[in-house]
C-alpha positions in Angstrom: 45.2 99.0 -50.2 47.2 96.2 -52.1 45.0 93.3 -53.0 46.4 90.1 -51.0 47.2 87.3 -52.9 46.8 83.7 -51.8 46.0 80.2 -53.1 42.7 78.2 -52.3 43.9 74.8 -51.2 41.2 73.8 -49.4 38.7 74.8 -52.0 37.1 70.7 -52.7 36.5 69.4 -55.5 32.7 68.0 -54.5 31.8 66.4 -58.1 35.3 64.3 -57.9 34.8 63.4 -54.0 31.5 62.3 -54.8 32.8 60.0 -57.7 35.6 58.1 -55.8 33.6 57.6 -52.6 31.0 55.9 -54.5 33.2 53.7 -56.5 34.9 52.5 -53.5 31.5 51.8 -51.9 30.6 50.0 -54.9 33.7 47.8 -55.0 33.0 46.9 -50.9 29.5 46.1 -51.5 30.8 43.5 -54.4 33.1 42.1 -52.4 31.1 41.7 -49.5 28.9 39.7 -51.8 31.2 37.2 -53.0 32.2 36.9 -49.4 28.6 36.0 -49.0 28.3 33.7 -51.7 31.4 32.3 -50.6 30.6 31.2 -47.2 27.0 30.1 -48.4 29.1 27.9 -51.3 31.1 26.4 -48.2 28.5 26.1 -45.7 26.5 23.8 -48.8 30.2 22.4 -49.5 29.9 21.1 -45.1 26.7 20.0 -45.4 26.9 18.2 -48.2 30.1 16.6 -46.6 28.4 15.9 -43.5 25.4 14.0 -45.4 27.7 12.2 -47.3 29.4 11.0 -44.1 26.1 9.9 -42.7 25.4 8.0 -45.8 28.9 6.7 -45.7 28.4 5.7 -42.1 25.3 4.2 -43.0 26.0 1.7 -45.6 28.8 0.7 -43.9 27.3 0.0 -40.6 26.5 -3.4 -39.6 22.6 -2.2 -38.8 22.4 -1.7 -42.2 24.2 -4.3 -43.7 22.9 -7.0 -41.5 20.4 -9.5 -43.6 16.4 -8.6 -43.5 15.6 -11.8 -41.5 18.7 -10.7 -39.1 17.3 -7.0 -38.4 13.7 -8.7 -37.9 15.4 -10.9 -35.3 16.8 -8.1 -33.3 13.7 -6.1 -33.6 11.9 -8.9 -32.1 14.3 -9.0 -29.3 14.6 -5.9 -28.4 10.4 -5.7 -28.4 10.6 -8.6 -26.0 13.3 -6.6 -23.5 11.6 -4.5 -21.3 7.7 -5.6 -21.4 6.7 -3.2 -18.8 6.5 -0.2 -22.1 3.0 -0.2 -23.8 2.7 -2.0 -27.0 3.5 -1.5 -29.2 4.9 1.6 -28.8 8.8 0.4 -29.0 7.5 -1.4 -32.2 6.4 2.7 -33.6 10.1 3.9 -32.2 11.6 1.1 -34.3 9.7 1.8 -37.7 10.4 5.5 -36.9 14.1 5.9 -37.6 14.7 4.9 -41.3 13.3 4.2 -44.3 14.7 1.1 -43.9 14.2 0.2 -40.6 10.4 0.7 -41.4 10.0 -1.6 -44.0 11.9 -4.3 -41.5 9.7 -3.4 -38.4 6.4 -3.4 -41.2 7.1 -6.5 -42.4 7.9 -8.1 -39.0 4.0 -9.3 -38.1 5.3 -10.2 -34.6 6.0 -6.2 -33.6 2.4 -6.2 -33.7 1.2 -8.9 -32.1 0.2 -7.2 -28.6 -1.3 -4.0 -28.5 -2.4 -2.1 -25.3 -4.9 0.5 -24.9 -5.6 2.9 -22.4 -9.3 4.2 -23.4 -10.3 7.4 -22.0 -13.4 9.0 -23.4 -10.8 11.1 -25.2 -8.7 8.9 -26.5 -11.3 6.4 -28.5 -10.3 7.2 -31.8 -6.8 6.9 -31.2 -7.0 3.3 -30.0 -9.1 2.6 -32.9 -5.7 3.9 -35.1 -3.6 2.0 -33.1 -5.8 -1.3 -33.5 -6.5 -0.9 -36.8 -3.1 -0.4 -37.5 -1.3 -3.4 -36.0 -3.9 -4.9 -37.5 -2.4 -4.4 -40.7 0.5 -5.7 -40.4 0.4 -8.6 -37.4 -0.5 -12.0 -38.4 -1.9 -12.9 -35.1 -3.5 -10.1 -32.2 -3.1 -10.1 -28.8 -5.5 -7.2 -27.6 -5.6 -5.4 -24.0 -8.1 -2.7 -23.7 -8.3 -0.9 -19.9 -11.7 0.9 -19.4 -11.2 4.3 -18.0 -14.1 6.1 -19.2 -16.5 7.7 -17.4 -19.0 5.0 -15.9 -21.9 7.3 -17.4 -21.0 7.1 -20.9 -22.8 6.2 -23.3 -22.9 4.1 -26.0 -21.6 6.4 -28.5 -18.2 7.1 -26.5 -17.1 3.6 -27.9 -18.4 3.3 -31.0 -15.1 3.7 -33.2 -13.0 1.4 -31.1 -16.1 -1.1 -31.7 -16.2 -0.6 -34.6 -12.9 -1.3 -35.5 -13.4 -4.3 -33.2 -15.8 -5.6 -35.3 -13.7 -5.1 -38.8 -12.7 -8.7 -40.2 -9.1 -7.5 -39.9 -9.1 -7.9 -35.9 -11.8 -10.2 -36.1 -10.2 -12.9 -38.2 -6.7 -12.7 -36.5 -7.6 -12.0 -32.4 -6.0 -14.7 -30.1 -6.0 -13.3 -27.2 -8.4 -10.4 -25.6 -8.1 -9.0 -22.2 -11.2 -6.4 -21.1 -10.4 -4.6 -17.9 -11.9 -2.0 -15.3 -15.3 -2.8 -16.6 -16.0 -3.2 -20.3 -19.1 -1.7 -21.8 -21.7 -3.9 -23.1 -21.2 -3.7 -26.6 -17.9 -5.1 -26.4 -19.3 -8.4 -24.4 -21.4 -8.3 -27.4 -18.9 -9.0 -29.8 -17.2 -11.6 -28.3 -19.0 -14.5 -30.5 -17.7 -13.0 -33.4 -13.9 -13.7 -32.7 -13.4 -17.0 -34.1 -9.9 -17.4 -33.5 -10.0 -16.2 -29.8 -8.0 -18.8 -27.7 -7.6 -16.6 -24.7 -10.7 -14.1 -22.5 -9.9 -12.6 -19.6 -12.6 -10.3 -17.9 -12.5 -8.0 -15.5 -14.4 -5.2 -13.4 -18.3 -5.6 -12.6 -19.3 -2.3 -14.2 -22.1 -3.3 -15.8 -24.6 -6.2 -15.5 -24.4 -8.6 -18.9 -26.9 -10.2 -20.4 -26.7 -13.6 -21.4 -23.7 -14.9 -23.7 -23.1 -17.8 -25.7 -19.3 -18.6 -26.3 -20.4 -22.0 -27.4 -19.4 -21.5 -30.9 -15.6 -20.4 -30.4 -13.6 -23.4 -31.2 -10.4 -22.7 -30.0 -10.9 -20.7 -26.6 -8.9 -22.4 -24.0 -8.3 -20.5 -21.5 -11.1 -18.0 -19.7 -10.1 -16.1 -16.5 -13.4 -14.1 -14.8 -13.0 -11.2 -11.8 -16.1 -9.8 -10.8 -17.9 -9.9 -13.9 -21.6 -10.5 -14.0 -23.2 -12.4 -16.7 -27.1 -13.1 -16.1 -26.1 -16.5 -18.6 -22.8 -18.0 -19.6 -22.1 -20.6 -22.2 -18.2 -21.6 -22.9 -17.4 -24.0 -25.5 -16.1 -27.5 -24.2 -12.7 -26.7 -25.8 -11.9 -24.6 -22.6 -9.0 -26.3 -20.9 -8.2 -23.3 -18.3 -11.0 -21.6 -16.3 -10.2 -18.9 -13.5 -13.4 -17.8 -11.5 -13.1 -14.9 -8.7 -15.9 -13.0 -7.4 -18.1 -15.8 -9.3 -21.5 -17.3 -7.4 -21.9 -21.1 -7.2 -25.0 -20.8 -9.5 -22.9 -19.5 -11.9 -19.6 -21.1 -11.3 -21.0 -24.6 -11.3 -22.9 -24.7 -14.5 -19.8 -23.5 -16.4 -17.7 -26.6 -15.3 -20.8 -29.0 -17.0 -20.2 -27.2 -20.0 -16.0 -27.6 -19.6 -15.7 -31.4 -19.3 -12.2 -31.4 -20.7 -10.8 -28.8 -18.2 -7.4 -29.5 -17.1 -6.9 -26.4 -14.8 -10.1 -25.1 -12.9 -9.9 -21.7 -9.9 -12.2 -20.8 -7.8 -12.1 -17.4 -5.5 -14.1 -15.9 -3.3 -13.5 -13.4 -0.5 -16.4 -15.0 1.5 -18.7 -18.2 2.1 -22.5 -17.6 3.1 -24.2 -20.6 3.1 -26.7 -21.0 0.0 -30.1 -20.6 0.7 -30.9 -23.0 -1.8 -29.1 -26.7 -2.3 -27.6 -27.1 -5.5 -29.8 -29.7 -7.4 -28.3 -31.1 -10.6 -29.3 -34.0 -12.5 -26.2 -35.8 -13.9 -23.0 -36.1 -11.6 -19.5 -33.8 -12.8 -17.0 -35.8 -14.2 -13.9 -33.9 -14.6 -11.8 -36.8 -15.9 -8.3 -34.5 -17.4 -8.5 -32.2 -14.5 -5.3 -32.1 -12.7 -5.0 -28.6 -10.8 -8.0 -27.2 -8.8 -7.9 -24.8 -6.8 -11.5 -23.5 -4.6 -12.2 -21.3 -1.6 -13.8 -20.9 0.1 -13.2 -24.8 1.2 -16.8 -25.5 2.8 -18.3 -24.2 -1.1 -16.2 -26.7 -2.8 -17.1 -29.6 0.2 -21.0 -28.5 -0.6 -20.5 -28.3 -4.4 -18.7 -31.6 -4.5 -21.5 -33.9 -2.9 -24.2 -31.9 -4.5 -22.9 -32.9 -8.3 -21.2 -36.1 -6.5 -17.9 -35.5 -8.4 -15.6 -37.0 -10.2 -11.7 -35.7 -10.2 -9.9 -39.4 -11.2 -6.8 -37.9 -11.7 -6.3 -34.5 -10.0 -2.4 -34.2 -9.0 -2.8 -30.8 -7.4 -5.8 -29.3 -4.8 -5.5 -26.3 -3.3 -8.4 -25.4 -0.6 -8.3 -21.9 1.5 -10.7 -20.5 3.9 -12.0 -22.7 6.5 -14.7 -20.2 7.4 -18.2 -22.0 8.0 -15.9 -25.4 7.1 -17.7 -28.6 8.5 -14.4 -30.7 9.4 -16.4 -34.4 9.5 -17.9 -34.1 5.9 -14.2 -32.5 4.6 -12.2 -35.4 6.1 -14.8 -38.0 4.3 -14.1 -35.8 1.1 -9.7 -36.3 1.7 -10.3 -39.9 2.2 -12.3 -40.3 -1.1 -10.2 -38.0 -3.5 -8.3 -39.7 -6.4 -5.3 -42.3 -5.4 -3.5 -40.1 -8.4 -3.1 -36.6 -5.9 0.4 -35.7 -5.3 0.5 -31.7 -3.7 -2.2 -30.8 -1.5 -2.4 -27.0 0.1 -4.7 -25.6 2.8 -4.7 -22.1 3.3 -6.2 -19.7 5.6 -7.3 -22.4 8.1 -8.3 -21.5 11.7 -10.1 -24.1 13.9 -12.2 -23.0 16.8 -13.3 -26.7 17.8 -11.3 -29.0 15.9 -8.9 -31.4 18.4 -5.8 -32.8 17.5 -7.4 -36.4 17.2 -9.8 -35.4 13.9 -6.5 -33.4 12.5 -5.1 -37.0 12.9 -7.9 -38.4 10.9 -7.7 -35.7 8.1 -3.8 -36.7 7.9 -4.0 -40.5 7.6 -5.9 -40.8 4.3 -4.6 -43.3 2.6 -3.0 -41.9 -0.4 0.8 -43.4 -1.4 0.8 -41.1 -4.2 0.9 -37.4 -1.7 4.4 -35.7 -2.2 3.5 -32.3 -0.8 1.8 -31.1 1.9 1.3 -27.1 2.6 -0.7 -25.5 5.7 -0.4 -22.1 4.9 -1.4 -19.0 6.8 -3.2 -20.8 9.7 -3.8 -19.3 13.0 -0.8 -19.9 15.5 -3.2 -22.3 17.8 -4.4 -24.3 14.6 -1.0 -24.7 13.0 -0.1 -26.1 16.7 -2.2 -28.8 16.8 -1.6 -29.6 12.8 2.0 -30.4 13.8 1.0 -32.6 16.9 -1.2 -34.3 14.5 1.7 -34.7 12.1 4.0 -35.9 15.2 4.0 -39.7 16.2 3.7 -40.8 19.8 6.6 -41.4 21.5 6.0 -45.8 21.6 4.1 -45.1 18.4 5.7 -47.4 15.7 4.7 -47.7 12.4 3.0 -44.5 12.4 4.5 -42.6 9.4 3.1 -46.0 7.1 -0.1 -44.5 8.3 0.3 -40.8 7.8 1.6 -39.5 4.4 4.3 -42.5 3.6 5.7 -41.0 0.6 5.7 -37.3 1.9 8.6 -35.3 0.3 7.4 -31.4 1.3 5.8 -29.9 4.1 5.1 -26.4 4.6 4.1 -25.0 7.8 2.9 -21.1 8.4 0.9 -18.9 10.4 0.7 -15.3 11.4 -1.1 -14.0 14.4 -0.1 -11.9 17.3 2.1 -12.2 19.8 0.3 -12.1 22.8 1.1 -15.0 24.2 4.4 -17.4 23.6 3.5 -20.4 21.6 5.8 -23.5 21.3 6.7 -23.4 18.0 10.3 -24.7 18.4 9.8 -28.0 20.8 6.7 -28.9 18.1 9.1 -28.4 15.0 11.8 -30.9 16.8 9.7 -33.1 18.2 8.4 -33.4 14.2 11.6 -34.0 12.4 13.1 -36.3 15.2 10.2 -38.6 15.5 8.7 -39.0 12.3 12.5 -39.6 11.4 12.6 -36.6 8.6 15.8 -37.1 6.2 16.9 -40.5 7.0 16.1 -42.7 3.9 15.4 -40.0 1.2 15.8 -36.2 0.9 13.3 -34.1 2.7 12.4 -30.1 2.2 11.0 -28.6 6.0 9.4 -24.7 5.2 7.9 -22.7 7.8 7.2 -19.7 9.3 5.7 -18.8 12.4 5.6 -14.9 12.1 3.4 -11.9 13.5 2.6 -10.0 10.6 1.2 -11.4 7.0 4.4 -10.4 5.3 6.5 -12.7 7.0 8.9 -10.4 9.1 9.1 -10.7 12.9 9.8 -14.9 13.1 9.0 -16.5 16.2 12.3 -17.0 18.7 14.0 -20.1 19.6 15.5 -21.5 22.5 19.0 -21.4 21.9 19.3 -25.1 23.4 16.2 -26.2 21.0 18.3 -24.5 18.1 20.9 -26.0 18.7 19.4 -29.5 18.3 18.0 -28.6 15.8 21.1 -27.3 13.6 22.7 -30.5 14.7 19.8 -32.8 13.2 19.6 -30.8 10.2 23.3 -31.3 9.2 23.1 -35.1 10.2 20.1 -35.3 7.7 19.3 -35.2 3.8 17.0 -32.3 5.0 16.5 -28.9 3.3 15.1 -26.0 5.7 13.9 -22.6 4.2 11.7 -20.1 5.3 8.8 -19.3 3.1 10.6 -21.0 0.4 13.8 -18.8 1.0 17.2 -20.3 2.2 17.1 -20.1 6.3 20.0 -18.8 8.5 19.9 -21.1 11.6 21.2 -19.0 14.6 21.7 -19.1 18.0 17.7 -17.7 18.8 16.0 -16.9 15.2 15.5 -18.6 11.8 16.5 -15.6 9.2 16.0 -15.6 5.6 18.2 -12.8 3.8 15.8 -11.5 1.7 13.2 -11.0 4.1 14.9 -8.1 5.7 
């Protein structure tokens, strides 16, 4: 058989197909990595554009070109804007956003002035960082510290934030010091140490303190006290503002001997109980720069009054509420002996079970030129009654207005009750302006209420004939008529005031 002849095309050559494949693969994989250190080159190339913008932006921005004393400004506003965000926390925001910006908010001492703490018994040590920090840099402190701890603490649970407390940094520069929700003891116990402390307020009746001498603080001046129970209490006489509530006459009273240069005195308590014991002091009170008290219950200040015969030569303002357990005859010799200077008196809460028109009369004559204003607010419905007859001359009575508040500018009249029964609320009001002549020789501001509820809604109606008289006096008159101190819509049945609805 003839050999067959033929060529071998297909017969590879593997050592050559192996040579070129891996070249090629070589010359990818180098490209592929100068693509890669291409891109990386440009993406450095963007950012570094992009920071240079933001620089660029920077400098040239009026935040940053603005003076230091400027920026300081504006951080101080903008602190001020919105106070209902703990401090300092928008002061932290501020320093937080450039280098810059924190040296400005740093070196602005009034960012961290007022500094409010929440203390929880797991939260003590940061409140010591926060105080000790605004202490750093704040010329002046303003410190409020809420109490939310367990009541069963103990002693140990405060010890950093006293102890910060106690460092000369907060020491030397505290001005002002609330201590809320019942402080602990230890913290009463450093209040003698605050020399510059112009401003105490105290509240919550956690714990029972012992005594406390504030004596040697010569710049407090103002004190406010809720339910806080001291077994002894010394203030210095530098105290010109004094705010009791919750406080016992055996306490209250002693702290008003050692404030003789008061100016502004509160009293508040939510209930009279006669004292079993009379209050026996050996000098009289003489209260000679007071000008604003305010006391209730009003048969504790009537008691407390002729027990240190006091002296109040030129109170302006009195403000007496609660006529629970209030002996009228002694209270009316009180009116007709208070200082000639008194230009605003305010009754609140009155209700009168067997007082008469006739010794509301006598209350209202006290000869006093001086009284401007005169509020009865939140009496009973049958009580403000009779206060308005009282207020009301006689029909043939002449002369009586020379008798009965001369010089009176303002009256309020209020009371809530139920509506049982209809009262005559509108024929009293007219019968008042029309006969004791309201608006015809000087300007004259009428405010009532006669409502159902304590929050003013749901007035009493009118007669629309009464109204009308009304409306018609009212424009003939320099006489301004609102309704617990808002403008009044008079209409055809009801006195409205917009924003009570």
């Amino acid at each position: 058989m003839a050999s067959q002849m033929f060529c071998h095309f297909l017969d590879l050559d593997n050592a050559a197909l192996d040579t070129f494949t891996n070249k090629s693969a070589e010359r990818v994989a180098h490209i592929n990595e100068q693509l890669h250190h291409l891109d990386q080159h440009i993406s450095n190339l963007i950012e570094l554009r992009s920071a240079l913008l933001h620089r660029s932006n920077q400098l040239t921005s009026p935040i940053y070109i603005v003076p230091h004393e400027v920026l300081s400004y504006i951080f101080c506003f903008a602190n001020e804007l919105e106070q209902s965000i703990t401090q300092p926390q928008k002061a932290m925001v501020l320093s937080a956003v450039s280098r810059r910006w924190r040296q400005v908010a740093l070196s602005t001492p009034k960012l961290w002035e007022r500094v409010e703490c929440q203390c929880t018994w797991k939260q003590h040590r940061n409140t010591s960082l926060l105080i000790r920090h605004c202490a750093l840099y704040a010329s002046s402190l303003d410190i409020s510290l809420f109490n939310q701890s367990d009541p069963d603490s103990g002693e140990e649970t405060f010890d950093t934030t006293t102890a910060v407390l106690y460092s000369s940094n907060v020491t030397g520069k505290l001005k002002s010091l609330e201590l809320l929700y019942g402080p602990p003891p230890q913290w009463i116990r450093l209040l003698p140490s605050f020399i510059r402390l112009e401003d105490l307020t105290i509240e919550g009746g956690r714990h029972h303190h012992p005594n406390v001498d504030l004596g040697s603080l010569p710049f407090l001046s103002r004190v406010h006290l809720s339910s806080a129970a001291f077994k002894s209490l010394i203030l210095p006489p530098s105290v010109l503002m004094l705010h009791l509530e919750g406080q016992s006459t055996r306490h209250s009273v002693p702290l008003l001997y050692n404030c003789p240069r008061l100016v502004e005195f509160t009293s508040q308590s939510n209930s009279y109980s006669k004292s079993p014991r009379p209050i026996s002091l050996s000098r009289p009170l003489v209260l000679d720069s007071l000008k604003t008290l305010v006391w209730s219950p009003a048969q504790t200040f009537v008691e407390v009054a002729s027990a240190t015969e006091l002296k109040i030569p030129v109170i302006e303002n009195l403000e007496l509420g609660d006529s629970r357990g209030l002996e009228l005859a002694p209270f009316i010799t009180f009116c007709h002996q208070i200082s000639p200077s008194l230009e605003s008196l305010t009754l609140k809460y009155f209700r009168f079970t067997t007082c008469s028109i006739a010794s509301l009369q006598n209350l209202f004559k006290f000869p006093n030129p001086t009284l401007r204003m005169l509020s009865l607010t939140d009496w009973s419905h049958t009580s403000i009654l009779d206060a308005i007859c009282a207020l009301t001359p006689g029909e043939e009575e002449d002369g009586y207005r020379n008798r009965c508040l001369p010089n009176l500018e303002y009256l309020s009249i209020s009371s809530f009750g139920s509506a049982y029964m209809p009262y005559p609320f509108d024929s009293k009001v007219v019968d008042l302006v029309k006969r004791r002549r309201i608006g015809e020789d000087s300007p004259f501001h009428l405010d009532f209420s006669f409502a159902w509820d304590d929050s003013g809604a749901g007035q009493a109606t009118w007669e629309p004939e009464l109204m009308r008289e009304f409306k018609e006096f009212v424009a003939n008159r320099q006489m301004e008529v609102t309704v617990r101190g808002r403008k009044a819509e008079l209409e055809d049945r009801l006195i409205r005031s917009p924003r009570l609805e």
